[in-house]
C-alpha positions in Angstrom: -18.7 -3.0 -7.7 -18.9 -6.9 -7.8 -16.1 -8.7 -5.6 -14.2 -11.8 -7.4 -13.2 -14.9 -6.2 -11.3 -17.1 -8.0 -11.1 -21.0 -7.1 -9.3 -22.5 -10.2 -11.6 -24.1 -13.2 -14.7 -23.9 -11.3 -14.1 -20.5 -10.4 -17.4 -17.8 -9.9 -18.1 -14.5 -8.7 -20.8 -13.1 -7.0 -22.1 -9.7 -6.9 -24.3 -8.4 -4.3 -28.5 -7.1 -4.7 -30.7 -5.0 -3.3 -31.5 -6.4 0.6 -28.1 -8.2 0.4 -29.5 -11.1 -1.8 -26.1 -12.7 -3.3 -26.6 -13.7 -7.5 -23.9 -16.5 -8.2 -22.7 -15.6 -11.8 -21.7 -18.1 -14.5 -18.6 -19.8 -14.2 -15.5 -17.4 -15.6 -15.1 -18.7 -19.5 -12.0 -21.3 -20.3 -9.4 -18.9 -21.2 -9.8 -16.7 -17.9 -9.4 -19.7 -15.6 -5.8 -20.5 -17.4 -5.3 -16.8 -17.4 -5.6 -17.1 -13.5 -3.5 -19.9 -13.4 -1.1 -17.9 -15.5 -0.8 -15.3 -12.7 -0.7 -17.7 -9.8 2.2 -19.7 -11.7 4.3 -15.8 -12.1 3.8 -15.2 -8.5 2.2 -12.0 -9.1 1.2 -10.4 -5.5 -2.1 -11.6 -4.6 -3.8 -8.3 -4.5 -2.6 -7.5 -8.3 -4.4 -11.2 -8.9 -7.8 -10.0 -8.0 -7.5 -6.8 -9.9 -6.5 -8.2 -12.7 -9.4 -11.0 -12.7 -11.8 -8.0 -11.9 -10.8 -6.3 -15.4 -10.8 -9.1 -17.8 -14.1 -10.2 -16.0 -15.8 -7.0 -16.6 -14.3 -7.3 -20.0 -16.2 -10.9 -20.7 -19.2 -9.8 -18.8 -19.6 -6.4 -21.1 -19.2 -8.7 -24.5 -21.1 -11.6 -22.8 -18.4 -14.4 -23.8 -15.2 -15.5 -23.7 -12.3 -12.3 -24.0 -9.9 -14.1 -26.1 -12.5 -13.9 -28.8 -12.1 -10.1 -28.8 -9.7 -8.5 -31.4 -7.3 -5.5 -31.2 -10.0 -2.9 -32.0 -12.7 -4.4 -29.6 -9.7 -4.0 -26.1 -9.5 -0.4 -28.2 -12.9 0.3 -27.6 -13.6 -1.3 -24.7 -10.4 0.9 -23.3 -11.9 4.3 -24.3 -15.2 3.7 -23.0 -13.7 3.3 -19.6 -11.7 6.5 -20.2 -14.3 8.6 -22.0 -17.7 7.7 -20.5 -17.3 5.7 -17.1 -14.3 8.6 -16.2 -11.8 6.0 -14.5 -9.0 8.0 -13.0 -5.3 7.4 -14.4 -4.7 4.9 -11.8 -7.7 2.9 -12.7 -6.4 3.2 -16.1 -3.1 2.0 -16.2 -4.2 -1.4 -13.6 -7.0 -1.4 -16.2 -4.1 -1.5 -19.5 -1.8 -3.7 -17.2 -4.4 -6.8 -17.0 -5.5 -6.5 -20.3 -1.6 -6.5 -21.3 -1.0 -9.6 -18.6 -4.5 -11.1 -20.8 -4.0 -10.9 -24.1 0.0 -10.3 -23.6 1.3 -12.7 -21.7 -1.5 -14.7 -21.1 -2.5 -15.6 -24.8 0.6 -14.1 -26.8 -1.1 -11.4 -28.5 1.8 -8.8 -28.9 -0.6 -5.6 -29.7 0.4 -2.2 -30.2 -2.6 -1.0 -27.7 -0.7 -1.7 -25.3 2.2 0.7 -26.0 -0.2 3.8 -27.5 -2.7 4.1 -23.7 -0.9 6.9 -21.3 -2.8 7.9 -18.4 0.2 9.9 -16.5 -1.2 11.4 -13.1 -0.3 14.9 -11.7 2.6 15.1 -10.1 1.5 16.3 -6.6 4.1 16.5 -3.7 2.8 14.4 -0.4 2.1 15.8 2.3 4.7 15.3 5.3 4.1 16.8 8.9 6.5 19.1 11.2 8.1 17.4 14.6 5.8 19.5 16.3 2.6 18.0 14.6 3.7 14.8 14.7 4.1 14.2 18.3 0.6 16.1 18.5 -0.6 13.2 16.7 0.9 10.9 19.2 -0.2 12.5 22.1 -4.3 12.2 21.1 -3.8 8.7 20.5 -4.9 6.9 23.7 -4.9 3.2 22.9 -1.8 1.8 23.3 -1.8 -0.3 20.5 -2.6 2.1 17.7 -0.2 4.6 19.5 2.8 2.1 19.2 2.1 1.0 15.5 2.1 4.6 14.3 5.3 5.6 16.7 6.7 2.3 15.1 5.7 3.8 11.2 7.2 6.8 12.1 10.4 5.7 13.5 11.4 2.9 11.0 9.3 4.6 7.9 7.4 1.5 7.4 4.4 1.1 5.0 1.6 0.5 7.4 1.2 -3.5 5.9 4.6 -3.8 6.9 4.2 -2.6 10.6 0.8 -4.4 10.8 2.7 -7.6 9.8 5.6 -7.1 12.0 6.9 -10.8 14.1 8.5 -11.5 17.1 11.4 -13.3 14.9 11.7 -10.0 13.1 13.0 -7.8 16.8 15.8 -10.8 16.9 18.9 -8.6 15.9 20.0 -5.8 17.9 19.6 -2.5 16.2 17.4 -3.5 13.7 13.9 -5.0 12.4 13.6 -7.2 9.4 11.2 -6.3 6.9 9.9 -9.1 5.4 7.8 -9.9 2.2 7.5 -6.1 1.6 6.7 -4.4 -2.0 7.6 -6.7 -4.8 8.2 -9.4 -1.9 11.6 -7.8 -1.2 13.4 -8.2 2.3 15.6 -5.6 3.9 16.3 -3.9 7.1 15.8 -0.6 8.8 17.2 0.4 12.1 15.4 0.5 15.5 15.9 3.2 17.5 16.4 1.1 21.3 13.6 3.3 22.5 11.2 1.9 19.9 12.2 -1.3 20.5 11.5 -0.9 24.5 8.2 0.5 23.4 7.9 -2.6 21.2 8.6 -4.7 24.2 6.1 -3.1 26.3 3.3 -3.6 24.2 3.9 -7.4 23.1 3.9 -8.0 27.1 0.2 -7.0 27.5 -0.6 -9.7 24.9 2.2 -12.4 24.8 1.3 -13.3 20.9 3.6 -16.4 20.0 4.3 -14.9 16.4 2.4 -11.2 16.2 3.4 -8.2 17.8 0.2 -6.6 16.8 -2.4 -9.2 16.6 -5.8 -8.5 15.3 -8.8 -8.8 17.6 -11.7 -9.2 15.4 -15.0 -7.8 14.2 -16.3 -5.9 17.4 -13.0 -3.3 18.0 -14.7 -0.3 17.8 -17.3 -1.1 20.4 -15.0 -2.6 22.9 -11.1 -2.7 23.8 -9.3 -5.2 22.9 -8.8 -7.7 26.1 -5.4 -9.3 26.5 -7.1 -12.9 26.1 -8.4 -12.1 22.8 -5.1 -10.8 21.4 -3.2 -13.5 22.6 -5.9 -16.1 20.6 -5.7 -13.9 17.6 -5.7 -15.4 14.2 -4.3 -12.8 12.5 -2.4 -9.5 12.8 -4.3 -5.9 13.0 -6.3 -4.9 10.5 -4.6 -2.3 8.1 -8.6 -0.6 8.0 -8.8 -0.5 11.9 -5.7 1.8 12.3 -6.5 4.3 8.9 -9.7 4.7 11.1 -8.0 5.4 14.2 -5.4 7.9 11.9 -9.1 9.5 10.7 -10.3 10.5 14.1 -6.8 11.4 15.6 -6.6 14.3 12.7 -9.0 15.8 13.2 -8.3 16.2 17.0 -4.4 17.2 16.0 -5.8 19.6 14.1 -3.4 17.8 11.2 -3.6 19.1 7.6 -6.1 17.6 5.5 -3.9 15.0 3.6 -2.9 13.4 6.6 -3.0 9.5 6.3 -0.8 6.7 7.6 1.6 6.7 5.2 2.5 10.4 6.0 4.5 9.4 9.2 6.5 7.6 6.0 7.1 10.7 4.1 7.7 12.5 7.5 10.5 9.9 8.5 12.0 10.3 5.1 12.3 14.1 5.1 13.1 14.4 8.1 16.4 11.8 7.9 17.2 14.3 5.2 16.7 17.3 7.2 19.4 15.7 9.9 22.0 15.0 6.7 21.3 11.2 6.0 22.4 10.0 2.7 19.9 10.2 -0.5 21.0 6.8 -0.7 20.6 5.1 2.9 17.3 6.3 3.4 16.2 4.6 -0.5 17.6 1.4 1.5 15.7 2.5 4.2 12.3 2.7 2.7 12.8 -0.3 0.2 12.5 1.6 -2.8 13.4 0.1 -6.0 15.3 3.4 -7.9 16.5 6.7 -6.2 14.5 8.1 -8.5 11.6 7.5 -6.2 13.4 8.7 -3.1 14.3 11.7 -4.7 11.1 13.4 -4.3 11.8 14.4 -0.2 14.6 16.6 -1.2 11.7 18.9 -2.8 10.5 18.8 1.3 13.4 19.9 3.2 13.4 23.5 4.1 16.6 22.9 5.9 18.1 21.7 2.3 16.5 24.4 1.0 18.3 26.9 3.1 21.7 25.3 2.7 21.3 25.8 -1.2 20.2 30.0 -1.0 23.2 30.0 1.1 25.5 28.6 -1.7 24.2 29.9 -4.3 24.4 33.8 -2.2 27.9 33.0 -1.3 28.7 32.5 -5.3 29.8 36.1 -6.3 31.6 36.6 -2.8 35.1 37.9 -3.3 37.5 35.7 -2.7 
């Protein structure tokens, strides 16, 4: 699928050939360059940017022209054939429905009904959250230090793994606690430290000595070689989020994990298991950063000790009294 690049009115993208030949496209028509101006001026996360660009220039490109000549029944169309003959799944539909919305919504004022009529709701699938036992399986077939201390970090604070990956030295400043910053909808908050993470934390950041990473990146070239203290010291930027899904790939399969294990499962592990020791519904939403309860609500599906508690109750109803 071709990658986009936006750089204001001269803006191109390129998409890739056969024997890695790059074709420069035509610049992006009028209206799309002040659409991605429109974006940059609402602050709209960077990744959500690119994804939008990519939709409305797949729109221009399949109607060869500018999108704001398109009407109502042309988005309509345009819409179903992604739905009905490409097969995008209901994810890929609704980012799909959201930049078209931000387009010809926000963008160029066009209040359509479209908008409102497209649902593409996904199954509703519980995640997939590991026992105590298999989670310190996982941690005991990771042998590089590094990876091993990022995921013990995910685990322990429930962090999203861009949040651990991005984790300072400024943010380890207050006992008891890390600050989160720039997370999900560029929120702040903080989580507690356990002091044994934090010792862990310590540990690592001594091999390297980063001035502003704990886990600094160390390049193309990881897999072939560890990482030397030099070269994480020097490092212009943190970890790669890729380099430790890999790591979580090959560690599964030698934990003997269930299939559905990824990073963010030591999320959903931390979570149900806070609620498994009797932590408020409520402190571990604050916890996790999530924007309703709603969203947190889901681990108390999870807990078999919950679970229990409630056949007990609900046994104990008809008990004389």
């Amino acid at each position: 699928m071709p990658k986009s690049k936006s750089t204001g009115r001269e803006s191109t993208h390129a998409s890739t050939l056969r024997g890695g030949a790059r074709k420069i496209a035509a610049p992006d028509p009028e209206s799309v360059q002040r659409f991605a101006e429109t974006m940059r001026l609402r602050s709209l996360a960077a990744a959500t940017q690119a994804e939008y660009l990519r939709f409305v220039r797949k729109l221009a490109t399949r109607h060869g022209g500018d999108p704001a000549a398109l009407d109502e029944a042309a988005v309509r169309a345009h819409l179903l054939r992604l739905k009905d003959e490409h097969h995008y799944s209901p994810s890929s539909m609704r980012t799909a429905v959201a930049a078209m919305r931000a387009y010809f919504g926000l963008h160029l004022g066009r209040d359509w009904k479209l908008f409102d009529l497209v649902r593409s709701p996904s199954a509703q699938k519980l995640p997939t959250v590991l026992t105590r036992a298999e989670v310190a399986r996982l941690f005991a077939v990771v042998r590089e230090l590094r990876f091993r201390t990022l995921l013990r970090l995910i685990y322990a604070c429930g962090l999203r793994i861009g949040e651990a990956v991005n984790l300072e030295v400024r943010d380890l400043r207050e006992a008891g606690r890390v600050h989160i910053r720039e997370a999900k909808g560029n929120k702040e908050r903080y989580v507690p430290l356990p002091e044994a993470m934090l010792h862990e934390l310590r540990a690592f950041w001594r091999t390297h000595r980063h001035p502003r990473w704990i886990f600094p990146g160390v390049g193309r070239g990881w897999r072939e070689q560890p990482a030397r203290a030099a070269q994480l010291a020097a490092a212009v930027e943190p970890l790669g989020v890729g380099s430790v899904q890999h790591c979580l790939r090959l560690a599964r399969a030698e934990a003997r994990l269930p299939a559905g294990t990824v990073v963010h499962t030591l999320r959903h592990s931390y979570a149900t298991h806070l609620l498994e020791e009797g932590v408020s519904i409520r402190l571990i939403s604050a916890y996790l950063g999530h924007a309703s309860l709603e969203t947190t609500l889901i681990y108390t599906h999870l807990t078999a000790v919950n679970e229990s508690h409630a056949r007990a109750a609900v046994a104990r109803l008809l008990e004389p009294r």
